[in-house]
DOLUMGU-46027 format. One record per residue (C-alpha): residue number from 1; x, y, z. Coordinates in Angstrom, 3 decimals, always signed. Example, Ala and Ser with C-alpha at 12.3 -4.5 7.8 and 13.67 -1.06 7.14 Angstrom:
2
(1 (+12.300 -4.500 +7.800)) (2 (+13.670 -1.060 +7.140)) 
***
This chain:
173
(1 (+0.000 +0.000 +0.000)) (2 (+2.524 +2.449 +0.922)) (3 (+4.907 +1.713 -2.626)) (4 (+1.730 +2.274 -4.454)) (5 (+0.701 +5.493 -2.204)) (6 (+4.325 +6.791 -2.619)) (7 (+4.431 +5.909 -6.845)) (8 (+1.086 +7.910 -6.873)) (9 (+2.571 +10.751 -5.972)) (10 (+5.955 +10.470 -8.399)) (11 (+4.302 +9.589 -11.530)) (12 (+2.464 +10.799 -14.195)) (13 (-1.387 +10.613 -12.914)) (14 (-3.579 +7.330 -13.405)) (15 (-0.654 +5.140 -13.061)) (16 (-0.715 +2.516 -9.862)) (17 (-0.005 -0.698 -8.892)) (18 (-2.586 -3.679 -9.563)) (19 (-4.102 -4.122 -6.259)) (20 (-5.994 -7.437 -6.229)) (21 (-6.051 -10.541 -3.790)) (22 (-6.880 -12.993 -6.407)) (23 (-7.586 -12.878 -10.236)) (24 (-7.961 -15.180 -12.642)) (25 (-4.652 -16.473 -12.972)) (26 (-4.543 -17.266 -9.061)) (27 (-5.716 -19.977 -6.826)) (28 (-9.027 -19.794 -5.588)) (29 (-9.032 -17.917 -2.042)) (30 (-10.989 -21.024 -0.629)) (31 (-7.680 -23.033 -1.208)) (32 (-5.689 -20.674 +1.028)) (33 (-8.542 -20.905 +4.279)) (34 (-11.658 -21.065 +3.266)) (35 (-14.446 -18.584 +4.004)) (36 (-12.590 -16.297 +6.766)) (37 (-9.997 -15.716 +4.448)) (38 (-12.273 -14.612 +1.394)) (39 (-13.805 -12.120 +3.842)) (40 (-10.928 -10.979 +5.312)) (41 (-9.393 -10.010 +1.632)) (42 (-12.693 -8.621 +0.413)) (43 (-13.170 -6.590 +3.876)) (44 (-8.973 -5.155 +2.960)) (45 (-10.582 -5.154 -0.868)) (46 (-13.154 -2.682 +0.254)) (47 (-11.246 -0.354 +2.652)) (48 (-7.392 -0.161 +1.633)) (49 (-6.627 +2.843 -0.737)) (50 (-6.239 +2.711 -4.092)) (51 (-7.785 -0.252 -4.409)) (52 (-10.554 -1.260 -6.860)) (53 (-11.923 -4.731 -5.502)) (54 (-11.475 -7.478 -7.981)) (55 (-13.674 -9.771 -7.766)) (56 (-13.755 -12.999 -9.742)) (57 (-17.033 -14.743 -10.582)) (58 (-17.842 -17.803 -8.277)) (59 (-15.758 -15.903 -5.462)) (60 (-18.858 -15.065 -3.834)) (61 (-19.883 -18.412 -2.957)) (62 (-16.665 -20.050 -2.418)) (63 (-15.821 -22.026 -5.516)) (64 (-12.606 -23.942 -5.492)) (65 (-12.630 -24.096 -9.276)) (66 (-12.530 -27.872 -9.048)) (67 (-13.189 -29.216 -12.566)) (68 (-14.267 -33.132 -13.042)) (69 (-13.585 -32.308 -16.962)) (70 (-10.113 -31.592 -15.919)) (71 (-7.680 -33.740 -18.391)) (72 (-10.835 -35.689 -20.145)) (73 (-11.106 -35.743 -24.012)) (74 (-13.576 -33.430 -25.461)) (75 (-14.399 -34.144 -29.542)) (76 (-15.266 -30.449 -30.236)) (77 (-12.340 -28.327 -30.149)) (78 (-11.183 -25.153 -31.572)) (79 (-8.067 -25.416 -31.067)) (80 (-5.628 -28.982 -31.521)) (81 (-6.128 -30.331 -28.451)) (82 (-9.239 -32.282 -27.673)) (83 (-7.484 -32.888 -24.022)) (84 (-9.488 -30.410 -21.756)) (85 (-6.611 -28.657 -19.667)) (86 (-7.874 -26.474 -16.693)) (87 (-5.576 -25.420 -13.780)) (88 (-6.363 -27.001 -9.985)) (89 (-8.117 -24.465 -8.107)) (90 (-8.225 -21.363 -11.359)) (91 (-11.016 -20.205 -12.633)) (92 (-11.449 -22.081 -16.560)) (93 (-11.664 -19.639 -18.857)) (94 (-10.716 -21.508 -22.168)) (95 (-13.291 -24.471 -22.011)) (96 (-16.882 -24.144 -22.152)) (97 (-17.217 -24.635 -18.973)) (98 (-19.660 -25.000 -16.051)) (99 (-21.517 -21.664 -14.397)) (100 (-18.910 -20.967 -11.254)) (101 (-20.198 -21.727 -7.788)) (102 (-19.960 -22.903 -4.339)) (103 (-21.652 -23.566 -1.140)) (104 (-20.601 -20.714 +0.487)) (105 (-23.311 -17.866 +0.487)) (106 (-22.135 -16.584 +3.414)) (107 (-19.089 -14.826 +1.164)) (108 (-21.752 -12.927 -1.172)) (109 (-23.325 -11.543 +2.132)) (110 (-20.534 -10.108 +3.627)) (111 (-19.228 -9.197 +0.236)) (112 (-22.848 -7.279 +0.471)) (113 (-22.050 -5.696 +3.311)) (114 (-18.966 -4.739 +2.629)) (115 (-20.182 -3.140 -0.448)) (116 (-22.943 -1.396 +0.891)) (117 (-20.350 +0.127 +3.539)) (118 (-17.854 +1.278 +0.590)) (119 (-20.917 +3.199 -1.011)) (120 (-21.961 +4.805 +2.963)) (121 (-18.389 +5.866 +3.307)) (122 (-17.492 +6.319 -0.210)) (123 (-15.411 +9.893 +0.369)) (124 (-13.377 +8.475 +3.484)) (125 (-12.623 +5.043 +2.032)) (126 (-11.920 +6.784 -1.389)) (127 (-10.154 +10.111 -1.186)) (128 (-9.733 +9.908 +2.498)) (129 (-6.320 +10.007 +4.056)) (130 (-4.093 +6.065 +5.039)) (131 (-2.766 +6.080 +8.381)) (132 (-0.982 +3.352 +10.029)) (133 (-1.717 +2.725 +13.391)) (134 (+1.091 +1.846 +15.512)) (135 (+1.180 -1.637 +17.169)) (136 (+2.422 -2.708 +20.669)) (137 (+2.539 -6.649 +21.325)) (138 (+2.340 -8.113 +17.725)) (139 (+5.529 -9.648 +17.417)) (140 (+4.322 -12.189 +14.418)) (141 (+2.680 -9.366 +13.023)) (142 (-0.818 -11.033 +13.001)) (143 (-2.970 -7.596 +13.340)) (144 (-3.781 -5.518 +10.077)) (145 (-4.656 -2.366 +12.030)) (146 (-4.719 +1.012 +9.955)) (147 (-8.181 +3.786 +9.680)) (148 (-8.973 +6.185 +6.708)) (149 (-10.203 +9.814 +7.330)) (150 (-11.499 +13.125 +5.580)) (151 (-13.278 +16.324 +6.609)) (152 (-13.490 +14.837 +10.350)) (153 (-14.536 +11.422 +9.556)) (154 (-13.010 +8.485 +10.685)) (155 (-13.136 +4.753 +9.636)) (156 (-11.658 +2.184 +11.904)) (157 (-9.903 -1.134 +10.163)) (158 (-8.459 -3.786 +12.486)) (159 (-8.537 -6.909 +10.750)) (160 (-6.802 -10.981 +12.523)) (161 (-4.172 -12.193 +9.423)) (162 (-4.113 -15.587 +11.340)) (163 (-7.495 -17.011 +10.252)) (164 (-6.872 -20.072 +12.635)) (165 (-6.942 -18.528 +16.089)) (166 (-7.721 -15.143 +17.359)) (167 (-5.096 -12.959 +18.180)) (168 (-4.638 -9.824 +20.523)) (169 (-2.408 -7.030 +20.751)) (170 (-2.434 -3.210 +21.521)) (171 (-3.049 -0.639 +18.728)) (172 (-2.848 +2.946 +19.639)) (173 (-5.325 +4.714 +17.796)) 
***
C-alpha cells in the first residue's frame, strides 16, 4: 500500500499498482482458508486505498474451481487439443465450462455488506487520508490495524491475518 501510495505521488497521474487478492490467474481464495480468508481479503478489498476490488465470478460463494472435466477428451475443439486442460483451483476460462459456484453464500453476504459500507463511506474510504496505526505486542505481526479519514470522519480497520486462532495485541489509535 505504501509503494503504491508513494508511486502515486511520483508519476504521471492514473498510473498505480494492480491491487488485487486474487484474479484469474490465481488460486481460488478457498484453497488458502476457506471462508474467513475470502472475507478478510474482500473486507482489505473494500477499505485499503487505491484499491478497486477485484472480484472474480464464483468468489462469492466459495468455488474452489474444481473441474471433473479436468484432463478428459472433449471431440469439439477449436483449437488442436481435444485434451481439456484447466488449472487445480483457477477459474477455466478456455473451455466451455460449467456456471462458477460454491456452497458458500455466506461470502456474497458479507461481500454485500462490505459493499454497501464502501458506497456509505465512499469519500473516506476513497479520497480519504491512510494512516498506520502503531502496534504494541504483535511480534508475528498477526494484526492488520490502519483507519482512513477526511473532513473529520473516521473509519476504523483492524482486521486478525491468522485465520486459525484469534489474536490480541495493543493498537494505539
Amino acid at each position: 500500500v505504501l509503494d503504491n501510495l508513494n508511486m502515486s505521488y511520483r508519476v504521471e497521474r492514473g498510473k498505480s499498482l494492480i491491487g488485487s487478492f486474487a484474479t484469474h490467474d490465481d488460486i481460488s481464495p478457498m484453497n488458502h482458508d476457506g471462508v474467513v480468508y475470502c472475507n478478510l481479503t474482500l473486507g482489505l478489498q473494500v477499505t485499503l486505498p487505491m484499491l478497486n476490488p477485484y472480484i472474480v465470478d464464483g468468489y462469492q460463494s466459495g468455488d474452489y474451481y474444481d473441474y471433473s472435466y479436468r484432463e478428459k477428451y472433449n471431440p469439439v475443439t477449436m483449437t488442436d487439443n481435444h485434451e481439456m486442460t484447466a488449472h487445480p483451483g483457477k477459474l477455466d476460462l478456455f473451455n466451455l465450462s460449467r456456471k462458477p459456484g460454491g456452497n458458500n453464500p455466506e461470502i456474497g453476504k458479507f461481500m454485500t455488506a462490505c459493499f454497501a459500507l464502501r458506497d456509505k463511506y465512499d469519500d473516506v474510504i476513497t479520497r480519504g487520508s491512510y494512516i498506520i496505526l502503531d502496534k504494541k505486542d504483535d511480534p508475528q505481526d498477526k494484526i492488520i490495524a490502519f483507519a482512513r479519514a477526511k473532513m473529520g470522519k473516521t473509519l476504523l480497520v483492524i482486521a486478525n491475518k491468522n485465520v486459525d486462532r484469534p489474536i490480541a495485541c495493543k493498537i494505539e489509535v
